[in-house]
FIGUDREN-70876 format. One record per atom (N, C-alpha, C): residue number from 1; residue in one letter; x, y, z. Coordinates in nm, 4 decimals, padded with zeros to 6 digits, always signed. Atoms other than C-alpha are relative to their C-alpha. Last residue first. Layout:
BEGIN
[NUM 'a' [X Y Z]];
...
***
This chain:
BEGIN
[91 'x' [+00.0777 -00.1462 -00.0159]];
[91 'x' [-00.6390 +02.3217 +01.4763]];
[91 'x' [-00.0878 +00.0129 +00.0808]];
[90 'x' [+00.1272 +00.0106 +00.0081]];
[90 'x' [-00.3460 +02.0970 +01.5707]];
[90 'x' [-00.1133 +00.1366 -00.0013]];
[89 'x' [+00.0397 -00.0800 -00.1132]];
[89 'x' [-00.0398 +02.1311 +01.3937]];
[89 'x' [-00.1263 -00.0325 +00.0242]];
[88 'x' [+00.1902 -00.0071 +00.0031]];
[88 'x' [+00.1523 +01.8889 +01.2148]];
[88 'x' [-00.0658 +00.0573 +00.1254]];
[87 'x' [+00.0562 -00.0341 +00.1223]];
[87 'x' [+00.4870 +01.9017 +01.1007]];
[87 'x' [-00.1298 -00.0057 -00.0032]];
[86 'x' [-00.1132 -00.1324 +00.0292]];
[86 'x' [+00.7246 +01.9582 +01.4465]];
[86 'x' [-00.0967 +00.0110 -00.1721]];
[85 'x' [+00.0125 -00.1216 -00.0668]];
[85 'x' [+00.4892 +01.7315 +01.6676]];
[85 'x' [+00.0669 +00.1115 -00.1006]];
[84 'x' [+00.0848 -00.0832 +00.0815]];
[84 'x' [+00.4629 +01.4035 +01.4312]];
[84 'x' [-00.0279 +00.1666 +00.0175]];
[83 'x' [-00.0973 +00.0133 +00.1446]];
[83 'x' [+00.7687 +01.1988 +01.5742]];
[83 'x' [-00.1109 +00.1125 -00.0734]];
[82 'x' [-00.1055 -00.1779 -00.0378]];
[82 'x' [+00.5780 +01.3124 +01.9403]];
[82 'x' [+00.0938 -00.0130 -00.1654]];
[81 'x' [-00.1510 +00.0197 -00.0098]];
[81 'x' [+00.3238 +01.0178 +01.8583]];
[81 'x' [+00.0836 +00.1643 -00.0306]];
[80 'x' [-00.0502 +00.1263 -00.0570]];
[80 'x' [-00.0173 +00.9507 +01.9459]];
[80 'x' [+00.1708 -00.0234 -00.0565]];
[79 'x' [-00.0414 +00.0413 -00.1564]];
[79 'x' [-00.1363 +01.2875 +01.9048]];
[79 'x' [+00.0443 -00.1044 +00.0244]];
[78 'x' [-00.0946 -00.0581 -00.0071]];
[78 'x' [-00.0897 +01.3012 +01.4930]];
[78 'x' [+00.0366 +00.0190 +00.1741]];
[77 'x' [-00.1662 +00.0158 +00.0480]];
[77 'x' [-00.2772 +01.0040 +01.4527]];
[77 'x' [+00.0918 +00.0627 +00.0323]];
[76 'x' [-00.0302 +00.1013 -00.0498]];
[76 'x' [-00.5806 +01.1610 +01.6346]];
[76 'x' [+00.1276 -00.0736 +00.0040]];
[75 'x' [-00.0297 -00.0799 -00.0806]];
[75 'x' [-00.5752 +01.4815 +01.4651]];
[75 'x' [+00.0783 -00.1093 +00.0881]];
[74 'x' [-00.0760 -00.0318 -00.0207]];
[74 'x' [-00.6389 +01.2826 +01.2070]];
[74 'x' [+00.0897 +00.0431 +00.0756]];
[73 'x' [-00.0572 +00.0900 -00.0398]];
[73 'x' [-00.9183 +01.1323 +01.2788]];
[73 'x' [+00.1770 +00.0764 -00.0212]];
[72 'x' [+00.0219 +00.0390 -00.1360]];
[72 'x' [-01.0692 +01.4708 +01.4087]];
[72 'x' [+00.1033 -00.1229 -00.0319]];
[71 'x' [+00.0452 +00.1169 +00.0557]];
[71 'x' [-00.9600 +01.6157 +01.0445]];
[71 'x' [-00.0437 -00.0413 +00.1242]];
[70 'x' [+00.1490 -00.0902 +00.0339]];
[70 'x' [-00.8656 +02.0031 +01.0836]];
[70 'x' [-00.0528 -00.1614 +00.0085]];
[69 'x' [+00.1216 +00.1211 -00.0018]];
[69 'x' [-00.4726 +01.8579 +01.1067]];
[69 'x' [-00.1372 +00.0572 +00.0702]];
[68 'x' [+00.0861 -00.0811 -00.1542]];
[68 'x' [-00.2356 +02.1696 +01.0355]];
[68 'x' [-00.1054 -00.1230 -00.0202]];
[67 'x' [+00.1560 +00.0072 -00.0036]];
[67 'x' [+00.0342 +02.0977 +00.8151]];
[67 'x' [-00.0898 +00.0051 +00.1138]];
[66 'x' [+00.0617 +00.0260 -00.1484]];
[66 'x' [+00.3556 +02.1766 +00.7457]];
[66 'x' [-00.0910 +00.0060 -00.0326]];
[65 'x' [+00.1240 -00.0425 -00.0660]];
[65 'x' [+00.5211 +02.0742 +00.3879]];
[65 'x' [-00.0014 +00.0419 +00.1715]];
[64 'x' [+00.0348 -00.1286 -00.0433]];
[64 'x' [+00.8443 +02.0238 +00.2910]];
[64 'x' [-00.0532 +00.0734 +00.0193]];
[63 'x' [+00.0081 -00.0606 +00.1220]];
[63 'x' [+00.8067 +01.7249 +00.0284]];
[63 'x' [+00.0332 +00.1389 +00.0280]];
[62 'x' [-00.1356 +00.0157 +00.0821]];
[62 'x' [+01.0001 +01.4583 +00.2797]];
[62 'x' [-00.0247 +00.0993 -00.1231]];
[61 'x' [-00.1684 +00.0054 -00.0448]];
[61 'x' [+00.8175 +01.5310 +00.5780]];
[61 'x' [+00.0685 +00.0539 -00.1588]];
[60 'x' [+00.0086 -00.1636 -00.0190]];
[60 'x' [+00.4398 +01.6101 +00.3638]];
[60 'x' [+00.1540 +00.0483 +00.0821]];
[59 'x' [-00.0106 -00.1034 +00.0785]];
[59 'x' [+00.5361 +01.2603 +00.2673]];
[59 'x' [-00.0494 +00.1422 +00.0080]];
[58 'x' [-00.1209 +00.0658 +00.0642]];
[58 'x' [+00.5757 +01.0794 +00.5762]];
[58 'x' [+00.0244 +00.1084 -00.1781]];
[57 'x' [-00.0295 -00.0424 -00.0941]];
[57 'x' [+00.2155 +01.2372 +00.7363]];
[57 'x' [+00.1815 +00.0350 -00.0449]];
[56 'x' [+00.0423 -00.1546 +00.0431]];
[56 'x' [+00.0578 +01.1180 +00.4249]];
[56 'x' [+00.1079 +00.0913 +00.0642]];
[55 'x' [-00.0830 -00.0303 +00.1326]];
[55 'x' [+00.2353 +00.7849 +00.4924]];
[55 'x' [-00.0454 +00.1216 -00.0421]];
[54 'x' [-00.1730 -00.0226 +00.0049]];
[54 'x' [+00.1545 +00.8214 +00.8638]];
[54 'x' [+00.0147 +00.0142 -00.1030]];
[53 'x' [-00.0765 -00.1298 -00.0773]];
[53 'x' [-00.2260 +00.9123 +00.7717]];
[53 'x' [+00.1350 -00.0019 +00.0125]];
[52 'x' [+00.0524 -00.0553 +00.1105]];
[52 'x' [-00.3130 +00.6006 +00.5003]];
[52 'x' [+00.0468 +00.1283 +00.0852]];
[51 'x' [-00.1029 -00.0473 +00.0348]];
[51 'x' [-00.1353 +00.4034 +00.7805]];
[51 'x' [+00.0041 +00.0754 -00.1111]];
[50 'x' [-00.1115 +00.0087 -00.0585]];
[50 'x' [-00.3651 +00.4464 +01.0218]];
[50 'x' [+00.1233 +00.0186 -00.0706]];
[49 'x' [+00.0286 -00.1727 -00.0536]];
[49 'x' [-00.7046 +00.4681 +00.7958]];
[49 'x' [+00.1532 +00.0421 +00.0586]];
[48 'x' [-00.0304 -00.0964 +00.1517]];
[48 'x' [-00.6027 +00.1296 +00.6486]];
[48 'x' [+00.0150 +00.1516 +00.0313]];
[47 'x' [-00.1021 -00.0637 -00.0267]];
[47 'x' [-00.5880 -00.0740 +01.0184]];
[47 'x' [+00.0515 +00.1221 -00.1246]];
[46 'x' [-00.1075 +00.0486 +00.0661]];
[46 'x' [-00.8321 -00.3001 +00.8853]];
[46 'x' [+00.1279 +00.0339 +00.0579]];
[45 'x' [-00.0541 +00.0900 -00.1085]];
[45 'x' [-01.1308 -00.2165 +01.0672]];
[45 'x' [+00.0886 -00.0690 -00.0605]];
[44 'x' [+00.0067 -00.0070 -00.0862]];
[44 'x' [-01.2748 -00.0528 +00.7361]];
[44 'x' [+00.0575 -00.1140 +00.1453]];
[43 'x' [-00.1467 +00.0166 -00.0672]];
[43 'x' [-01.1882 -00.1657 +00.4528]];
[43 'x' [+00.0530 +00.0828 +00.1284]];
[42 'x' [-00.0214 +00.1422 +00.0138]];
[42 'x' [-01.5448 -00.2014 +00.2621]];
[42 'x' [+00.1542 -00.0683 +00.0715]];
[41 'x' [+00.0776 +00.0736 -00.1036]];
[41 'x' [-01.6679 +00.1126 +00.4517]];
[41 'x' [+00.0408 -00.1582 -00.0033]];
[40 'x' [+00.1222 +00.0650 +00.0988]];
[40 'x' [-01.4365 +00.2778 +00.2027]];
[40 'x' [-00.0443 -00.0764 +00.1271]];
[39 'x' [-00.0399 +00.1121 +00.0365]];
[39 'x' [-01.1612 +00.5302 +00.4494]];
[39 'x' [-00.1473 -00.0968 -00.0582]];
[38 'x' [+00.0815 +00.0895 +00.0138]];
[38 'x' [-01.1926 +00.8541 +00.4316]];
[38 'x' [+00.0398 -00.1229 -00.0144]];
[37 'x' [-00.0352 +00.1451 +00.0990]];
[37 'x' [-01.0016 +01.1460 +00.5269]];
[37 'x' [-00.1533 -00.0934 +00.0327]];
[36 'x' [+00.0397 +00.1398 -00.0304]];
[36 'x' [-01.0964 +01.5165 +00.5675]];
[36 'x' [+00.0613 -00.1330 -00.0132]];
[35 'x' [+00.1573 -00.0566 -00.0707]];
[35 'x' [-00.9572 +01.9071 +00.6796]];
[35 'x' [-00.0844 -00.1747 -00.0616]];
[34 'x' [+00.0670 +00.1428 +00.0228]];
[34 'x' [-00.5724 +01.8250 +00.6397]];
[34 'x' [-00.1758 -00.0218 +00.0450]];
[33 'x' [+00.1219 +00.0201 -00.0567]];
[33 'x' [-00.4733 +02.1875 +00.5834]];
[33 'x' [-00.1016 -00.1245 -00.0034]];
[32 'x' [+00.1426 +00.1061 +00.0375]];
[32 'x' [-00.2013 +02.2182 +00.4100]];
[32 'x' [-00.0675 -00.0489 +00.1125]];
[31 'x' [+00.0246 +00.1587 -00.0677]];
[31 'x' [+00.0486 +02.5441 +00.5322]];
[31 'x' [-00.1667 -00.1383 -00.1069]];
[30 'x' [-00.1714 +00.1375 -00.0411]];
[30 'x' [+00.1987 +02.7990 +00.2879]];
[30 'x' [-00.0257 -00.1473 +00.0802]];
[29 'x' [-00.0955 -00.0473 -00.0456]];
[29 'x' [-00.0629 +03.0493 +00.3754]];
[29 'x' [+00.1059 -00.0956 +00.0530]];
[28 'x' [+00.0163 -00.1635 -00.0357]];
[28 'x' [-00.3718 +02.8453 +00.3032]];
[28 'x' [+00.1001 +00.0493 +00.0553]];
[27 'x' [-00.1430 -00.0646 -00.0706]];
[27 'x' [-00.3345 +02.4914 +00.1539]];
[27 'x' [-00.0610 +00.1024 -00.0364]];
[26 'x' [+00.0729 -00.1193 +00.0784]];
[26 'x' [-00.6829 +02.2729 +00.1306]];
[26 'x' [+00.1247 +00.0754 +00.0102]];
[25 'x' [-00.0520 -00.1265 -00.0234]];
[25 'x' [-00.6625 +01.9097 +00.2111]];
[25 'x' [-00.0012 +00.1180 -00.0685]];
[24 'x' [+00.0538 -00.1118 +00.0898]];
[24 'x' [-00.8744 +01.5797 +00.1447]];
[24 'x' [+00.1002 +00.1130 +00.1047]];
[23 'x' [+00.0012 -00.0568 -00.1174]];
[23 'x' [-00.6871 +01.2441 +00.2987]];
[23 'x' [+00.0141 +00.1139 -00.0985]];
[22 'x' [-00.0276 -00.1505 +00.0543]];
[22 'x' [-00.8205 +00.9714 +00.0806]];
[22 'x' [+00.0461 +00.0405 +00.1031]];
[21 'x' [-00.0327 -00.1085 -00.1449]];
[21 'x' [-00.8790 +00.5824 +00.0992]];
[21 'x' [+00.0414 +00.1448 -00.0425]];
[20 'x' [-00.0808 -00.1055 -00.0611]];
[20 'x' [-00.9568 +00.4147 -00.2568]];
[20 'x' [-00.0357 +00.0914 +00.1516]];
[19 'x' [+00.0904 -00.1500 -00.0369]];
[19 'x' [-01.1289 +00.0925 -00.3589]];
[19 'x' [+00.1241 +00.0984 +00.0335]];
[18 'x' [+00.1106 -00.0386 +00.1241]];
[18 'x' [-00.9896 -00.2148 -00.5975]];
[18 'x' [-00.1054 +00.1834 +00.0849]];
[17 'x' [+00.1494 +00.1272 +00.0542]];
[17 'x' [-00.8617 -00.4101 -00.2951]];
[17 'x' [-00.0484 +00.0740 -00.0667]];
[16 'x' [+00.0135 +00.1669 -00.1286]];
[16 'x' [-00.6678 -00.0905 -00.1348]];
[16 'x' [-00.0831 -00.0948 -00.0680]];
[15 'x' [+00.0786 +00.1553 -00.0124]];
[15 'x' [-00.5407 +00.2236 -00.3140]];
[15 'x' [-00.0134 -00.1193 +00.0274]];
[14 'x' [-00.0653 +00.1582 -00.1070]];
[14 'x' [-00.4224 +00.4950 -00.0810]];
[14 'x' [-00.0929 -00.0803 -00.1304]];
[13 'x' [+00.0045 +00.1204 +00.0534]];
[13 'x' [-00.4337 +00.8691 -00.2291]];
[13 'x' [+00.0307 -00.1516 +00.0549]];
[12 'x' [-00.0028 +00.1087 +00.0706]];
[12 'x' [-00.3839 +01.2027 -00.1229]];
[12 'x' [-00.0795 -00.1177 +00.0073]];
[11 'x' [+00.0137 +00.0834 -00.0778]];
[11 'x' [-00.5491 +01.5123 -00.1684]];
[11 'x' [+00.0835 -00.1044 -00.0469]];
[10 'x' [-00.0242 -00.0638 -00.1594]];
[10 'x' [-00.5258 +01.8525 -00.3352]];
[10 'x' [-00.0821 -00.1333 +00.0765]];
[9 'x' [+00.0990 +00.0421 -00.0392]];
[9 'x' [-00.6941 +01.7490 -00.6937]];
[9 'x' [+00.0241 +00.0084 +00.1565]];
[8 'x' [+00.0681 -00.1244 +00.0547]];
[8 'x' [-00.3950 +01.9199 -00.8672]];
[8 'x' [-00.1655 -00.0755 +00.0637]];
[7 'x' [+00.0332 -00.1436 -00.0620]];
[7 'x' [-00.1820 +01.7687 -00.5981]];
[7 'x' [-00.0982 +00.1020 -00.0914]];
[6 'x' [+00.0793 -00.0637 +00.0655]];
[6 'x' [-00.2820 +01.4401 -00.5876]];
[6 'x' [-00.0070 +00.1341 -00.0178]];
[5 'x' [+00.0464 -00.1023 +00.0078]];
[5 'x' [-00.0151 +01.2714 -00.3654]];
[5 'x' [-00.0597 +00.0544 -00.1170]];
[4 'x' [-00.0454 -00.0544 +00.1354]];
[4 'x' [+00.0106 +00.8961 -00.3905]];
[4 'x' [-00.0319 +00.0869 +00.0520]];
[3 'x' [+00.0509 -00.0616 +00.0023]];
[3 'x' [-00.0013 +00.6703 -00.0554]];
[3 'x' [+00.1038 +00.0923 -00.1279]];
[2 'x' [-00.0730 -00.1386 -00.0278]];
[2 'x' [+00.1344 +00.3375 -00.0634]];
[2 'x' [-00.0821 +00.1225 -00.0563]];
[1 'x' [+00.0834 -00.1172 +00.0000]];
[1 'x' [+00.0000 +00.0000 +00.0000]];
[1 'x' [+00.0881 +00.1238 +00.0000]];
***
């Protein structure tokens, strides 16, 4: 599984078993703004949502992004580990 960035559609990308996971963002003053994700009802309780955020999380690192998590699950992800404190803010 690996997450694609979408940037002229400003989200990324997870495809899983034929469906797609998302994490919708909006950039305002330099920062992206992780305001939804989704995961398909059909891959749910999987653990998909989880790493569909770190690898988002992983490439906004390595593209030179900050971001501001607007998402509740998100937000989530980004509290459960201090590796995430310096590129993701909470709103």
């Amino acid at each position: 599984m690996k997450v694609i960035h979408d940037k002229e559609n400003q989200k990324f990308t997870m495809n899983v078993e034929g469906d797609t996971a998302f994490v919708d963002y909006k950039l305002k003053d330099g920062k992206m703004y992780l305001v939804y994700s989704e995961v398909p009802t059909s891959l749910r309780g999987k653990g998909i949502g989880k790493v569909l955020v770190e690898q988002t999380f992983e490439l906004l690192t390595t593209q030179g992004y900050k971001a501001v998590a607007v998402c509740g699950y998100v937000k989530a992800i980004a509290k459960r580990s201090d590796k995430w404190s310096t590129i993701i803010e909470q709103a």
